[in-house]
C-alpha positions as a Markdown table, in Angstrom:
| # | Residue | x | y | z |
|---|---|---|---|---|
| 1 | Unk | -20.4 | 40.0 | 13.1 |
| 2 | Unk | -20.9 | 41.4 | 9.8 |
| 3 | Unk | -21.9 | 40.0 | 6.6 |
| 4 | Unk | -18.1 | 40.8 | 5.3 |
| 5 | Unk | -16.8 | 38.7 | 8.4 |
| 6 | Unk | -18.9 | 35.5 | 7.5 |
| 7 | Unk | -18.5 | 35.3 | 4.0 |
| 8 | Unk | -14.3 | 35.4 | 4.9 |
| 9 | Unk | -14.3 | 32.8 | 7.5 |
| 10 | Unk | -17.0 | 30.7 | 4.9 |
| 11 | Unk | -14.0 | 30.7 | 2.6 |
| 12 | Unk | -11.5 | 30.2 | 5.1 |
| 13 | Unk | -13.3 | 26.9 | 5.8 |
| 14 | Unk | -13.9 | 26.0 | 2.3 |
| 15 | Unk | -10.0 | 26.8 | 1.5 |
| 16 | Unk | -9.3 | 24.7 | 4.3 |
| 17 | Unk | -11.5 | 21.7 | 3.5 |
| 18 | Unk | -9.9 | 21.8 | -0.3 |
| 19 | Unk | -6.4 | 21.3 | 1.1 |
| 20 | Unk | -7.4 | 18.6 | 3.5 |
| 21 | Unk | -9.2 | 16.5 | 0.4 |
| 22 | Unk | -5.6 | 17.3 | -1.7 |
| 23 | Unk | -3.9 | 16.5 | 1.2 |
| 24 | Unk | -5.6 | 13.2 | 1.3 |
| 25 | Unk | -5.5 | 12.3 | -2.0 |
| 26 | Unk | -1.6 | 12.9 | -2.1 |
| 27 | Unk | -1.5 | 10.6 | 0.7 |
| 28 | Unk | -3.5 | 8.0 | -0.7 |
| 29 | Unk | -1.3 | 8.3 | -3.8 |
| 30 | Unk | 2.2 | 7.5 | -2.0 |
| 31 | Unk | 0.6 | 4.7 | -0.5 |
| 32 | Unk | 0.0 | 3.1 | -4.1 |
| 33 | Unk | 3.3 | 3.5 | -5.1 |
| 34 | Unk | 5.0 | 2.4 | -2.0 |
| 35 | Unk | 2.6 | -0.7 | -2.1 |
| 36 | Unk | 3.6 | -1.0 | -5.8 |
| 37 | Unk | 7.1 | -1.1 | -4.7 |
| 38 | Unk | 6.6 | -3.7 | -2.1 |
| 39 | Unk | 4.6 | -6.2 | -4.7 |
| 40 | Unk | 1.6 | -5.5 | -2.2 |
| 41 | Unk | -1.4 | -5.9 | -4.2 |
| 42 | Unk | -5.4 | -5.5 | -3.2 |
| 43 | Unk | -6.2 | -8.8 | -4.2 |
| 44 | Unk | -2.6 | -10.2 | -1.7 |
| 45 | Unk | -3.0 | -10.5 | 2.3 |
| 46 | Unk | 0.8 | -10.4 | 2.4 |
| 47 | Unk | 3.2 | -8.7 | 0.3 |
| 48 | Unk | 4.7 | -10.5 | -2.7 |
| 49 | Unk | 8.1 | -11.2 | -1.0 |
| 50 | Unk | 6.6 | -12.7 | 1.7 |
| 51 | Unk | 4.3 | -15.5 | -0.3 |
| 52 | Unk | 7.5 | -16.0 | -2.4 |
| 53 | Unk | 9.4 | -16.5 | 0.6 |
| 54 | Unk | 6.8 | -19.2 | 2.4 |
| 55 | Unk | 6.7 | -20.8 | -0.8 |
| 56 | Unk | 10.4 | -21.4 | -0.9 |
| 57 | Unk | 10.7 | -24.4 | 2.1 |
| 58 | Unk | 8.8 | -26.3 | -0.1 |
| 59 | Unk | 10.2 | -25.9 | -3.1 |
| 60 | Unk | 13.4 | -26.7 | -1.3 |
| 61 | Unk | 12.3 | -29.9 | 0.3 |
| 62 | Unk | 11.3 | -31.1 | -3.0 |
| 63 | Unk | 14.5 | -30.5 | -4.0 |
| 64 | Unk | 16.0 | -31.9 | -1.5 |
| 65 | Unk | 13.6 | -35.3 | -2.0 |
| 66 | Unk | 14.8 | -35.4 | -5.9 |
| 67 | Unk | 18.1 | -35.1 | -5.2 |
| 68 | Unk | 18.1 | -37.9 | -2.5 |
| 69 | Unk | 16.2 | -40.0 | -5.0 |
| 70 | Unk | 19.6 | -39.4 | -7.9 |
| 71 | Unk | 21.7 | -40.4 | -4.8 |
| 72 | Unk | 19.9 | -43.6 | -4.1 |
């Protein structure tokens, strides 16, 4: 193996490794937006729709407590 050879499969590798790490950071960047899209934030362990949505029974039985107390 020459010199030649070695420094073309060096940049083969480095070529390589550069589209990987773009690769990687394009992936990373879908992610935030489909997480932005969901309401899914770092600082939630569920997304948005789903504390809104576990918040909503009791909300409702409130609701349905006050409106019991207008009936009586």
């Amino acid at each position: 193996m020459n010199l030649d050879e070695f420094y073309k499969l060096l940049g083969y590798g480095l070529v390589s490794l550069f589209l990987l790490y773009i690769v990687a950071k394009s992936v990373r960047f879908q992610l935030g937006v489909v997480e932005g899209l969901v309401g899914y934030t770092k600082k939630d362990k569920a997304p948005a729709g789903q504390a809104q949505a576990e918040q909503a029974p009791a909300e409702q039985a409130a609701a349905e407590q006050a409106e019991q107390a207008v009936e009586n």
